[in-house]
C-alpha positions, 0 to 999 in steps of 0.5 A, a space after each residue: 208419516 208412520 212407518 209399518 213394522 215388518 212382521 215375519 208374516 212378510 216373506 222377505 223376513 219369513 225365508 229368512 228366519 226359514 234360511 237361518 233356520 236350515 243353516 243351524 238345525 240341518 247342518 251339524 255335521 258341515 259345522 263339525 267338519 267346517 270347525 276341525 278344518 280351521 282348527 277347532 273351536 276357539 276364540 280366534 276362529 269366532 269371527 269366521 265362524 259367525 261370518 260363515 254362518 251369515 253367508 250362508 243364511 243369506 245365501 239361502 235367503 237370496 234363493 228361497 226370495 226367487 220362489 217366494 210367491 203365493 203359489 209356490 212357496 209353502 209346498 217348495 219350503 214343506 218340501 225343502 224341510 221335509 227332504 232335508 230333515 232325512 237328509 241330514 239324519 243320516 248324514 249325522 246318524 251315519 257319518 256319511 256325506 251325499 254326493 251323485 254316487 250316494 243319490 243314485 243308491 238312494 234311487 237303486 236300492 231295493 225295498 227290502 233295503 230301504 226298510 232295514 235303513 228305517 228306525 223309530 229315531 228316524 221317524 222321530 227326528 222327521 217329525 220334529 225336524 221336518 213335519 212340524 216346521 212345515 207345519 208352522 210353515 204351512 199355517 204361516 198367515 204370509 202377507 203378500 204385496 202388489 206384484 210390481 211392488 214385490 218384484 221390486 223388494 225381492 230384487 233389492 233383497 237378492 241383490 244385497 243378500 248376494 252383495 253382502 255374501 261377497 263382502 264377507 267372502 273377500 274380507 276372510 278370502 284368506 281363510 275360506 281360500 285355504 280351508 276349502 282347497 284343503 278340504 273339498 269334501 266340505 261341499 259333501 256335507 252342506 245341506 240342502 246345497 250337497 243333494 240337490 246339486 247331487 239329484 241334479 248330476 245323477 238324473 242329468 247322466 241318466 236323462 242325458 241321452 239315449 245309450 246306444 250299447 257299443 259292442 266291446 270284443 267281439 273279435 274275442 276267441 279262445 287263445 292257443 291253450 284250448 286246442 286239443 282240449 276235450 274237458 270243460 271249464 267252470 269259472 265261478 266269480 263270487 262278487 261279495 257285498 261290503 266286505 273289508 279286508 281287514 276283517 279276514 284272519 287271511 289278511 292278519 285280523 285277530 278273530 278267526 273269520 276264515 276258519 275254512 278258507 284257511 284250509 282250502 289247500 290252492 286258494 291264493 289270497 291277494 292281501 292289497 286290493 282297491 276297490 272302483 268305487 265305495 258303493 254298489 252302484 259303482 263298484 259293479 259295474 266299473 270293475 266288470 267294465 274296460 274303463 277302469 276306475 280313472 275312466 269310469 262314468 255310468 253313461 261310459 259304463 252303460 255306453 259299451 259292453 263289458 266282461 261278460 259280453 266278451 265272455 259270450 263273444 268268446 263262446 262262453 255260456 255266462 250265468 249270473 246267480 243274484 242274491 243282492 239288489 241287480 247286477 247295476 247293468 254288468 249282467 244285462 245281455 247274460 242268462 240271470 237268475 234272481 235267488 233273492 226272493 224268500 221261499 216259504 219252508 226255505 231253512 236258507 230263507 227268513 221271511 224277509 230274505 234267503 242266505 247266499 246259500 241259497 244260490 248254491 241249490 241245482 248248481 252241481 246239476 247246471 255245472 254237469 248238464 252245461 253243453 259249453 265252458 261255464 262262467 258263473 257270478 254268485 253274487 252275494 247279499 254278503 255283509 250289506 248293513 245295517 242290518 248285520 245280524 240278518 245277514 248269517 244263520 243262527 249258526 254262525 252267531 259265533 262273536 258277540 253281543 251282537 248288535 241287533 238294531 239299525 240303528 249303530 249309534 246306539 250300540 257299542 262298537 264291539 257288538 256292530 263289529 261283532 255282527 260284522 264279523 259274523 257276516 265274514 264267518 259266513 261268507 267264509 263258510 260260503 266261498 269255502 262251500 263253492 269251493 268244494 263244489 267245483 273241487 266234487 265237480 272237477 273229481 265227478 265230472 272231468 272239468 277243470 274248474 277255477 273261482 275268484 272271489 273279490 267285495 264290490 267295496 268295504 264298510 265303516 264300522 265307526 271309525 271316525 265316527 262313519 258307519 257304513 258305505 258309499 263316501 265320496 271316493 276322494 274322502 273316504 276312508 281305506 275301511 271302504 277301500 280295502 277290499 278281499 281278493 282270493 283266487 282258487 285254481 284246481 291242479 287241473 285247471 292250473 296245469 292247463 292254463 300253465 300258472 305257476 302257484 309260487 309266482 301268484 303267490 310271490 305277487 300276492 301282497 302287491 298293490 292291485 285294484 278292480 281295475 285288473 279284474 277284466 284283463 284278469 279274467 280274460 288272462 285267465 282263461 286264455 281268451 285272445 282278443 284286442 281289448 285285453 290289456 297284458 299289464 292289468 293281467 295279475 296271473 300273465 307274468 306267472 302264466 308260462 310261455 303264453 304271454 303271446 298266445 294271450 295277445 294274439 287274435 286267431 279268427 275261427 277259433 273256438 
């Protein structure tokens, strides 16, 4: 009897050469990661390494057997190569790992954005890594057999594909059981397993259920320092975009970037600040949120209202300026205003966006019209990459060369440092510019104005061979973390709010986080209401006598 030779026409041997395939071309940096987690590449680390990469071709080979009938399988293999080429290029191409965060970047990010991540490298490496094995894949002359006797030989192929995975698992236990509880992060770096599982957690959170907006505060007023007052107050908060703090001379840098801010006489710089989250995506709304950074979850955060609601509640009138991709929900039930889109003839535009000036235009009009207390959000468009060299006019091209591609790897590291920092010059110039606004502001028109300016995260620059945003927080590194924090209070405002300068500034190197910024700003301007808590408060141990008036709730006032 003459026994037929399997081809790789047969689809038992075609999702696995297609399984082997996507465990060696698509997972350089899980294998660079897996190989300095068990100690490098040497000789005694060979058999785990082959071990690995068997386990996780047939692993693969027992999934893809699942979906290995004619109808489905070429578009799910086209689709699969497809989505992981893309995948894994900017996993390699910007040290970045994929996790729910990451996706629900990918899903929020605006067109202008999306674009600036575009390269001739990327179409490059999607076509020869992506089209052209779904090519192969779409022309394979796959060779099915009757449908019982298919059945049959898929289920012995899963069954020993997964019999033979745990026998490898159980002969290097050992080893798999301290390499990963040591570096959980692996899980981040293997594809297609890290996007699929992270697509699958962000629309699972965002389909779970209809949100219902619980109120947050609504017992907030005005605390005792307001009585007998008669000027108005304006508050601005400038949210920045991915500025790390070790690229400000305030905090030590070498390079003079805060040129201006260094002069502004009351500006208080907080030196030791942790951002909610490595992303926009989190950071905004976690930090506007009650949750802090422990509690926080999107469907909690969308679940209830946060700083600004409380704010109105109290009798402010709050105004978001929006020179970036939306306000990630923090602005939902506030007055918002998009500055983003360029306008032709504009010098604060370009033809593709508009400098965070931009936002600046009619505010001392808004300021001195405003009927109520003002709580502005300026926020920024900042230092968001790749795309550094956008980000600033001409005339702050002060460091160079300056790195002028999206695509880092191919520039040095001191020309994508050089353009960072001269995103950092100009939001110098920026935050010392609003600055001067409320100072002309408080002089012309009796108000008693304040600003806080704080980055929503910070940016990898290629240290560890990372670039840019959005690492899991668990992994990622204090460039991403470390975030700026400045306060500036004019003497007005300070002496109505009874904050003591030396104190803040005694304070200023103490470790704080996003997590202080809602108790922050309600303590600030004096707004009583259940929810403030008293120790996340930065300014109550500095604010004289008016701990009790903070916590006290006084219905009727206003």
């Amino acid at each position: 009897m003459r026994i037929k030779a399997v081809s790789i026409n047969h689809p038992a041997v075609f999702t696995f050469v297609v399984s082997t395939f996507i465990v060696f071309a698509y997972n350089l940096s899980f294998w660079r990661g897996f190989t300095r987690a068990i100690g490098g590449f040497q000789l005694g680390n060979i058999p785990l390494l082959l071990a690995t990469f068997v386990i996780l071709a047939l692993f693969f080979n027992a999934v893809l057997t699942l979906v290995a009938f004619r109808p489905l399988i070429k578009p799910v293999l086209v689709l699969l190569l497809c989505v992981t080429s893309l995948a894994a290029y900017f996993m390699d191409q910007y040290g970045t790992a994929i996790d729910a965060a990451m996706i629900q970047n990918v899903f929020e990010t605006n067109t202008m954005e999306a674009f600036e991540l575009l390269s001739w490298r990327m179409l490059l490496v999607f076509l020869l890594f992506g089209v052209l094995p779904s090519v192969f894949v779409w022309r394979a002359r796959l060779e099915f057999l009757p449908l019982r006797q298919d059945l049959v030989g898929k289920l012995l192929i899963v069954a020993g594909s997964l019999v033979a995975v745990v026998m490898l698992l159980l002969l290097f236990y050992k080893s798999y059981a301290s390499t990963f509880r040591g570096h959980r992060e692996l899980r981040f770096f293997l594809t297609p397993v890290n996007y699929i599982q992270a697509t699958n957690s962000f629309f699972k959170r965002k389909f779970s259920h209809p949100l219902v907006v619980a109120p947050l505060g609504k017992d907030a007023v005005k605390g005792a320092l307001w009585d007998g007052q008669s000027r108005r107050t304006v508050t601005v908060i400038v949210l920045g975009e991915t500025a790390r703090a070790m690229n400000f001379s305030l905090n030590g840098y070498q390079r003079a970037t805060n040129p201006q801010l260094s002069k502004q006489a009351g500006l208080i710089n907080f030196t030791n600040v942790q951002s909610c989250g490595t992303a926009t995506a989190v950071s905004v709304p976690c930090l506007f949120s009650a949750l802090g950074r422990d509690n926080y979850t999107e469907t909690a955060a969308k679940s209830q209202e946060g700083l600004l609601d409380v704010l109105s509640h109290a009798g402010f009138d709050v105004l978001w300026r929006n020179n970036n991709s939306g306000c990630k929900g923090a602005c939902d039930r506030v007055e918002y205003e998009d500055w983003s889109k360029p306008v032709a003839g504009d010098p604060l535009c370009t033809s593709e966006e508009c400098y965070d000036e931009h936002m600046l235009k009619g505010l001392p009009e808004r300021i001195r019209s405003a009927k109520k207390d003002l709580v502005i959000v300026l926020h920024q468009k900042g230092s968001h990459g790749p795309a550094y060299w956008k980000r600033y006019p001409e005339a702050f091209k002060r460091f160079g060369p300056v790195c002028e591609t999206n695509e880092l790897q191919q520039c040095s590291s001191e020309s994508i440092v050089a353009a960072y920092d001269n995103t950092i010059l100009y939001t110098d110039h920026f935050v010392s510019k609003v600055i001067n606004l409320l100072r002309k502001a408080g002089n012309d028109g009796g108000v008693d104005t304040s600003l806080i300016y704080f980055s929503d995260h910070g940016e990898s620059l290629g240290e560890s061979g990372m670039y840019l945003h959005g690492a899991p927080y668990m992994v990622s590194p204090v460039e991403q973390r470390h975030v700026p924090f400045m306060l500036w209070l004019s003497d007005s405002y300070r002496s109505r709010f009874r904050i003591e300068e030396s104190c803040l500034l005694a304070r200023s190197s103490q470790p704080f986080s996003h997590d202080n910024v809602f108790h922050s700003v309600l303590g600030m301007l004096n707004v009583s209401t259940t929810v403030y808590n008293p120790a996340l408060d930065i300014f109550q141990p500095c604010s004289q006598g008016s701990a009790q008036d903070r916590l006290r709730t006084s219905s009727g006032r206003t």
